[in-house]
C-alpha positions in Angstrom: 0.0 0.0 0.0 1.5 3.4 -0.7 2.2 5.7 1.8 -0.4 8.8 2.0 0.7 12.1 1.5 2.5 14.2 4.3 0.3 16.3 6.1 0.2 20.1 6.4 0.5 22.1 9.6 1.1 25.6 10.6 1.3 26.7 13.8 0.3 30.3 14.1 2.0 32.7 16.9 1.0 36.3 17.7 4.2 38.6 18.6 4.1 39.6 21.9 0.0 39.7 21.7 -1.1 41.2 24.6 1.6 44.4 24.3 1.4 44.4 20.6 -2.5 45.4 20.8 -1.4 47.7 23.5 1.0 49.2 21.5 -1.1 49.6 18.2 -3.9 51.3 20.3 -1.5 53.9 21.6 1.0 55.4 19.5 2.9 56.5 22.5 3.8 53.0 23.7 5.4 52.0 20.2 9.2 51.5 21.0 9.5 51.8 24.3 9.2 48.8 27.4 6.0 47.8 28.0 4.7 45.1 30.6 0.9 44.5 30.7 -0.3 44.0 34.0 0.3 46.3 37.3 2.9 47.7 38.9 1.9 46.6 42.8 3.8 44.4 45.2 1.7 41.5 44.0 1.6 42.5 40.5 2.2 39.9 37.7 3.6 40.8 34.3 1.1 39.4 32.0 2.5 39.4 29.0 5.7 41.7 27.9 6.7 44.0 24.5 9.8 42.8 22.9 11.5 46.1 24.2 11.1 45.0 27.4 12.0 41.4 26.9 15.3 42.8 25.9 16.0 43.4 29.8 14.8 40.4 30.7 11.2 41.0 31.4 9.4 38.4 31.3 5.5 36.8 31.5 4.6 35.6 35.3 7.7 37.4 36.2 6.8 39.8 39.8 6.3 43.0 38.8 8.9 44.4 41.2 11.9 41.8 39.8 10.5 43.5 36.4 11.1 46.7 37.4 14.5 46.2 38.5 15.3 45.0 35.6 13.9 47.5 33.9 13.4 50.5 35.5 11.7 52.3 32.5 9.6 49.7 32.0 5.8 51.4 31.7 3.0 49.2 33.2 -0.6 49.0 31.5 -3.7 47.3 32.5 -4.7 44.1 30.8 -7.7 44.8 28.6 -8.9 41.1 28.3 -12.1 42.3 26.5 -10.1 43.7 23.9 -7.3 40.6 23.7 -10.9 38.5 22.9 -12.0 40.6 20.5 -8.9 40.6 18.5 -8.6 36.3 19.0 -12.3 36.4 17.1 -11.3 38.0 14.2 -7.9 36.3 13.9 -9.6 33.0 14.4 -12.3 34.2 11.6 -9.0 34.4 9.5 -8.0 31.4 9.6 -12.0 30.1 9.6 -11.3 30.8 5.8 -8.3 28.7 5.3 -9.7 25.8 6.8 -11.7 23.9 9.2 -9.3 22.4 11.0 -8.2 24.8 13.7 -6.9 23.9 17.0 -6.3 26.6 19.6 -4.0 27.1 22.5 -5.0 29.9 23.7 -5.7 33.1 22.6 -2.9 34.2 20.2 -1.7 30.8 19.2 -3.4 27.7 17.0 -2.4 25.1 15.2 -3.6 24.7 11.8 -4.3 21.7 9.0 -4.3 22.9 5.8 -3.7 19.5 4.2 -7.0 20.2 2.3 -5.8 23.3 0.7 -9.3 25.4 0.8 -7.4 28.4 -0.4 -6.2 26.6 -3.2 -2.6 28.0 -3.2 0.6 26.5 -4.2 1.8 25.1 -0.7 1.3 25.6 3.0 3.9 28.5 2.9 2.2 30.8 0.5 -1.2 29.6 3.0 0.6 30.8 6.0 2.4 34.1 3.6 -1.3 35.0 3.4 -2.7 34.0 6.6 -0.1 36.6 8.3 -1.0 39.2 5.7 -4.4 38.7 6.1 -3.8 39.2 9.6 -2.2 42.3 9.3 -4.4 44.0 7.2 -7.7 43.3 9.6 -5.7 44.0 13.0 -2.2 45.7 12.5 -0.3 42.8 14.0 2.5 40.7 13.2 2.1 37.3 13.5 4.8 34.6 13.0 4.4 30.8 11.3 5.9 26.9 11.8 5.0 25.0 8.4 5.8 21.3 8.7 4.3 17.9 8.3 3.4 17.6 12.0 2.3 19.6 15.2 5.9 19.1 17.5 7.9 20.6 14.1 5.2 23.4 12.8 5.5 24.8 16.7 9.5 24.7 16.7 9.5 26.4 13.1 7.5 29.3 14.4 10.0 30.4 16.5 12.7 30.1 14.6 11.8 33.9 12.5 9.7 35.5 15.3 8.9 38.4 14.8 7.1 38.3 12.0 8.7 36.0 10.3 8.0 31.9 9.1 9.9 28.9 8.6 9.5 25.5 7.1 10.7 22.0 7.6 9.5 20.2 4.9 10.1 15.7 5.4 13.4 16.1 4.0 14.3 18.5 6.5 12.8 16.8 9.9 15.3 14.4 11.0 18.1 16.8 10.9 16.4 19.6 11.7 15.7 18.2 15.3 19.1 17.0 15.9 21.2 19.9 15.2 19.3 21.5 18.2 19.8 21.5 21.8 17.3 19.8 23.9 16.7 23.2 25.5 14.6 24.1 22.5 12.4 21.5 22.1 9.0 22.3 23.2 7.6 19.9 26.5 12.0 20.0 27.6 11.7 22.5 30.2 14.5 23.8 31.4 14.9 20.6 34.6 14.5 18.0 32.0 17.0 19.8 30.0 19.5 19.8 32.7 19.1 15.9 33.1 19.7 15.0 30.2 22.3 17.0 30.0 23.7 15.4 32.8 23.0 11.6 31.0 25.1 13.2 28.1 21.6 14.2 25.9 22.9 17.7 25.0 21.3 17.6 21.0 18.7 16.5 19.5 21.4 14.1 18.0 22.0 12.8 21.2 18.4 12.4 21.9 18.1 10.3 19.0 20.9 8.1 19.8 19.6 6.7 23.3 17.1 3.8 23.0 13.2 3.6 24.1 14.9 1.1 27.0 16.9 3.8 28.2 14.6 6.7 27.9 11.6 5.2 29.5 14.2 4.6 32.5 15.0 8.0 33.5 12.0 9.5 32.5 8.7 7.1 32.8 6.0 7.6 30.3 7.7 11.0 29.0 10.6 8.6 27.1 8.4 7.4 24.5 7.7 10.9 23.3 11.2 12.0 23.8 12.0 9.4 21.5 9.6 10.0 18.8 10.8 13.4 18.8 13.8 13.7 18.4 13.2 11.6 14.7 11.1 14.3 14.0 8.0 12.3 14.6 4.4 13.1 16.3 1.6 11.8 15.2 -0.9 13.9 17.1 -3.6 15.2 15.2 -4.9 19.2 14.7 -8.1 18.9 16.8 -10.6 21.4 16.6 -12.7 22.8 19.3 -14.6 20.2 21.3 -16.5 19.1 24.4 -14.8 20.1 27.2 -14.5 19.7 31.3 -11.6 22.0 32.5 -9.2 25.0 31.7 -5.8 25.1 32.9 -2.6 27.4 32.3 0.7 26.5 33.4 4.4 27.7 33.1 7.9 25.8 34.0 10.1 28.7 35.3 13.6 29.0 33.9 15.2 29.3 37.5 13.2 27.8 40.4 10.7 29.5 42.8 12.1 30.3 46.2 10.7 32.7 48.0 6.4 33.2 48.8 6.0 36.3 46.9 7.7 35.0 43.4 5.4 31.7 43.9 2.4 33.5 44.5 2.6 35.8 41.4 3.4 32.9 39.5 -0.1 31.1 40.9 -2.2 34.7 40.0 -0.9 35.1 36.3 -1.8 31.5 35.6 -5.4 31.8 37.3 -5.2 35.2 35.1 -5.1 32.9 32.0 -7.3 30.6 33.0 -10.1 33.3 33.7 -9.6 34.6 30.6 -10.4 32.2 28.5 -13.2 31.2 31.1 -15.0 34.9 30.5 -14.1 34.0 26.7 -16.3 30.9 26.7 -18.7 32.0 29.7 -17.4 28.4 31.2 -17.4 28.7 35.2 -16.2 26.0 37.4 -16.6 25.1 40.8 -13.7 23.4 41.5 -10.4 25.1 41.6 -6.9 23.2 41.5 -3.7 24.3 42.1 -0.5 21.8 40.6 2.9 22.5 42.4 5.9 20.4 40.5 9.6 20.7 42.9 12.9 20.7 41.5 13.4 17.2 42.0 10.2 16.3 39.9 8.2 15.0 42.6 4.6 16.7 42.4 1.4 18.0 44.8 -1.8 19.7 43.9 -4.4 21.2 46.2 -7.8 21.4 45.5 -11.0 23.5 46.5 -15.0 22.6 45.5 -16.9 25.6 45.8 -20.5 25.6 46.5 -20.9 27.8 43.6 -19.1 28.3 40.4 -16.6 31.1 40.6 -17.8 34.1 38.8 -15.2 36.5 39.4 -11.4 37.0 38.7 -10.4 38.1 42.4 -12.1 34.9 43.2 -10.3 32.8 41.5 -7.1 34.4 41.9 -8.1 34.4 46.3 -8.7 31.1 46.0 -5.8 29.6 44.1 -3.1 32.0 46.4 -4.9 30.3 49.1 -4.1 26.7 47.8 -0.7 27.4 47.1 0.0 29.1 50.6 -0.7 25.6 51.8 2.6 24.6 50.9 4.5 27.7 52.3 7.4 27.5 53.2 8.5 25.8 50.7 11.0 22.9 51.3 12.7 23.3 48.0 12.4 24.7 44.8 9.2 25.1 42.4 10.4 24.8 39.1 6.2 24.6 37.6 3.1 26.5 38.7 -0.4 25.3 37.7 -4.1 26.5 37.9 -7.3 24.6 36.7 -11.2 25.6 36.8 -13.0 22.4 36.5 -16.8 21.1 37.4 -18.5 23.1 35.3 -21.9 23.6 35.4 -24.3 21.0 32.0 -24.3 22.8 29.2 -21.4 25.3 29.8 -18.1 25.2 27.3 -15.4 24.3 28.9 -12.0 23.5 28.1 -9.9 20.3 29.0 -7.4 21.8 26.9 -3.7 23.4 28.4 -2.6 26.2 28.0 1.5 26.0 28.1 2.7 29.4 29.3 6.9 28.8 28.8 8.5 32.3 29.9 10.2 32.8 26.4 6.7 33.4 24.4 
């Protein structure tokens, strides 16, 4: 029987989304540092301009390590209302390209254009005119991954941003993945990376060379994936929007959480994301779960079941400071932070779907 036909995926990425609306809405933002969120001793950066990212700045980063970094760095509110607004149309875009769209959260979807509804002469002139399209309806630059499967298509997206795109075509896969240190491959947060490193799994090369035996040894149900890609394969389908029973945000730190006040910000810009997209679908849960990963791996959640489902932000964000306060002080480091809104009420969306916030977005 002869082999199908590769597929086509493009994985779409807004540039800095949340500052880049900010910054297209007031001229007087353009170039200069930006952090949306606030400035307060509990603030949270939400999301950060690339003029600030150039100090450092980051998302979930305290707002008062962000200012030290940056001490010009201007502070805005989040507009969340206007974020949505901006996702419709963007997702309306790429509504007519195809069918098959696959969110991650508001700026960012993967895309199957296998079918070619816009009948043009690959996936890269699809994506050239998805980020033009783009453009032209909302003023923002938006970067592309074109490959034949969902782990490659995300990794090619960030090799132009901004406003740029890349493809790996299957010629390109195999050796595309093992030129590149394990660092950079998307699910190796920055832990992981460090273990391998320290079993000699520096490239993807590396990766490639250990077998399934080996990988599965050192890191459980994880070294089957590892090992699929780093030969460039995943066989994970684009799947669109569908029934769903939780939303939950979380972010692996690049250095680990020590002290109360860099955990807790951490817990509030997840349960920021996760509230967002619950206003988005008008999904409300009543149960809300906080997931706490160490250093060493070794993992705790706490959990709360409200007697009504949480209808407002500062609940949500009370609740999950109160969950991960059960913990304090902590023992040893947090490398990962983790909120979920789950038990939502028959007949509401909701979302069993992950949002991965990794600080270099």
């Amino acid at each position: 029987m002869a082999e199908s036909a590769p597929r086509k995926i493009i994985h779409i990425d807004m540039d800095a989304f949340y500052a880049s609306v900010e910054q297209r809405d007031d001229p007087a933002l353009r170039g200069r540092p930006l952090a949306v969120g606030y400035a307060g001793k509990r603030g949270v950066v939400a999301a950060a301009s690339y003029e600030a990212r150039a100090f450092g700045v980051r998302s979930a980063m305290p707002s008062v390590t962000a200012l030290r970094k940056c001490p010009e760095l201007i502070f805005v509110p989040p507009r969340f209302e206007v974020y949505r607004a901006v996702s419709r149309q963007i997702h309306a875009i790429f509504a007519e390209f195809t069918a098959l769209i696959e969110p991650l959260s508001l700026d960012e979807a993967y895309l199957d254009v296998t079918e070619n509804r816009a009948g043009l002469p690959s996936a890269s002139a699809t994506a050239e005119a998805i980020r033009a399209r783009i453009f032209e309806e909302t003023g923002l630059t938006a970067s592309a991954g074109i490959s034949y499967n969902k782990f490659l298509a995300k990794l090619a997206s960030d090799h132009r941003k901004p406003n740029g795109q890349y493809a790996i075509t299957p010629a390109m896969g195999a050796a595309f993945v093992e030129t590149l240190p394990v660092g950079k491959f998307h699910g190796v947060g920055p832990v992981t990376a460090a273990k391998m490193n320290q079993l000699g799994i520096f490239t993807g090369a590396d990766l490639r060379d250990r077998s399934l035996d080996f990988l599965r040894q050192h890191f459980g149900k994880a070294g089957a994936w590892y090992h699929a890609i780093a030969r460039g394969e995943d066989d994970r389908e684009v799947q669109p929007d569908r029934p769903r029973k939780s939303s939950s945000s979380e972010t692996t730190f690049s250095d680990d959480l020590t002290e109360p006040a860099d955990i807790e910000a951490g817990v509030l810009a997840m349960a920021d994301e996760v509230w967002a997209w619950c206003e988005k679908a008008q999904a409300f849960g009543r149960t809300v779960t906080v997931k706490i990963k160490y250093a060493d791996f070794q993992q705790a959640t706490r959990s709360r079941t409200l007697p009504a489902p949480v209808h407002s932000q500062e609940s949500l964000r009370a609740t999950s400071i109160d969950l991960v306060r059960s913990v304090f002080p902590p023992t040893k480091g947090i490398r990962l932070l983790g909120v979920t809104m789950s038990g939502f009420e028959s007949g509401d969306l909701a979302d069993d779907r992950q949002l991965d916030l990794g600080l270099e977005r």
